[in-house]
N, C-alpha and C positions, 0 to 999 in steps of 0.2 A: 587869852593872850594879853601880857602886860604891852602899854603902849611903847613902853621901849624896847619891848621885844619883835615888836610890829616896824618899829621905824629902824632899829638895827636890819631887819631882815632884806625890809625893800631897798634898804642903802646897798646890802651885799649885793642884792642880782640887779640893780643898776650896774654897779662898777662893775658885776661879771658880765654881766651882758654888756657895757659897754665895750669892753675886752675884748668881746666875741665880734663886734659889728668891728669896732678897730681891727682886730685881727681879717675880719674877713674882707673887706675893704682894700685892705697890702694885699694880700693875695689875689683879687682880683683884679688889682694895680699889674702885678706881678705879669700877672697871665695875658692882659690885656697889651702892656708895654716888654711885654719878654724878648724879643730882642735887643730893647734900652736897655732892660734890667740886665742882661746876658753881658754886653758889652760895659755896663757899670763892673759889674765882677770880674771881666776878663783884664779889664783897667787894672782892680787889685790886685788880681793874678798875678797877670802879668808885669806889675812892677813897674807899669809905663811913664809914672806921673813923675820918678825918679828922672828922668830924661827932661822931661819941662827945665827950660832954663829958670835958675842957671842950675844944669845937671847935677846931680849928687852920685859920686860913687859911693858904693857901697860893696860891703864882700858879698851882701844879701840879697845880691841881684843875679847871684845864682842859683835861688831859689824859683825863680821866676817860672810862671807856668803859661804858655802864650797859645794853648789850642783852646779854641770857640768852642769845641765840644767839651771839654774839662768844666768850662764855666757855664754853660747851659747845665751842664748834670749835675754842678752846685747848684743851680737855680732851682731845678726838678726837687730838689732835696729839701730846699727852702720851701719849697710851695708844699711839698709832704707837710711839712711840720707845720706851716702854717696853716692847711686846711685842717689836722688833725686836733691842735689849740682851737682854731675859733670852733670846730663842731664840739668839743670838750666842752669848752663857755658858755656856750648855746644852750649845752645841754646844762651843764649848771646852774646856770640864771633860770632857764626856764623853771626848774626844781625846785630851788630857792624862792623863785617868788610862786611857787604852788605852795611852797608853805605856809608864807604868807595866809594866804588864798585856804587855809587849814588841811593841805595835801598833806604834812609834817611826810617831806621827802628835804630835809636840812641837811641830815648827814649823806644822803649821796648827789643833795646837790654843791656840796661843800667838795667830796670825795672827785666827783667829775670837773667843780672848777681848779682846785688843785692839779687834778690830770693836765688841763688847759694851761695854768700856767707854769707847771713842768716842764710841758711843750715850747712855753716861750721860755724861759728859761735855760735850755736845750740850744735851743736856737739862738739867743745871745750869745752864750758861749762859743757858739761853731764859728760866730761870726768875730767874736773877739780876739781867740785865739787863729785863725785864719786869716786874719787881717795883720797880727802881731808876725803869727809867721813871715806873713810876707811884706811887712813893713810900713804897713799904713798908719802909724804912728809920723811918720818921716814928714808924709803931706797929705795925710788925709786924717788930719789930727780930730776935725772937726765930726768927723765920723764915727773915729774912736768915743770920743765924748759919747754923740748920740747912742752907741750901741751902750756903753757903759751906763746910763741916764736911765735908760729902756728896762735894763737888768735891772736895776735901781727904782724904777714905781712898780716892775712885773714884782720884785720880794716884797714891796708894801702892800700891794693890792693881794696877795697870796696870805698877806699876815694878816688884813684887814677879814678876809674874808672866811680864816682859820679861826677867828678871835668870836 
């Protein structure tokens, strides 16, 4: 093994395995603060932040979704896809740096962190276009960024780790 075939590899299951610790981390955030997290989403949902003075109407405050249970069972969905990604990662990294290590398991550690950030990838989307539905552009701009940002190192760390 050439040495930059060696230093290319353990950079890739660093960054997946960082992925996977990052990812698993939110989710046991998630699980830990799940009724914070629950009522951050139902906030969404519900459209509530619309109301903060000074009020904004809007026609799209007839989308609004105000049951506890709708937003927990977004949450439950989040945490799918979030436990599914980091075990993805996990398993990628781990793979990846067996190659390293002369496993030469690269192409299905590459194939499982891909899986992984599909998964987050998935989940940006659900949360960008959910958010967009229900208007969190309006005043929760700062949000939108993060989710947008998120999407945005999950395709470079997907590319890095394709390449």
């Amino acid at each position: 093994m050439s040495p930059d075939f060696v230093a290319c590899a353990i950079f890739k299951a660093i960054l997946v395995l960082g992925f996977a610790m990052w990812t698993t981390v939110a989710a046991l955030n998630n699980i830990t603060g799940f009724r914070g997290a629950a009522a951050a989403i139902s906030c969404t949902m519900g459209m509530t932040l619309l109301d903060d003075p000074p009020a904004i109407v809007s026609p799209l405050v007839g989308r609004a979704l105000t049951s506890p249970r709708l937003a927990a069972a977004a949450l439950v969905l989040i945490l799918a896809v979030q436990i599914a990604a980091a075990l993805s990662l996990g398993l990628g990294g781990a793979l990846l740096l067996a190659d390293v290590l002369g496993g030469n398991a690269s192409e299905w550690g590459v194939a499982a962190a891909l899986a992984g950030f599909s998964l987050l990838t998935v989940m940006w989307f659900m949360m960008m276009i959910a958010g967009l539905w229900f208007g969190y552009w309006i005043r929760q701009e700062g949000l939108q960024l993060t989710h947008l940002t998120l999407l945005a190192v999950t395709m470079i760390a997907a590319a890095v780790t394709c390449s």
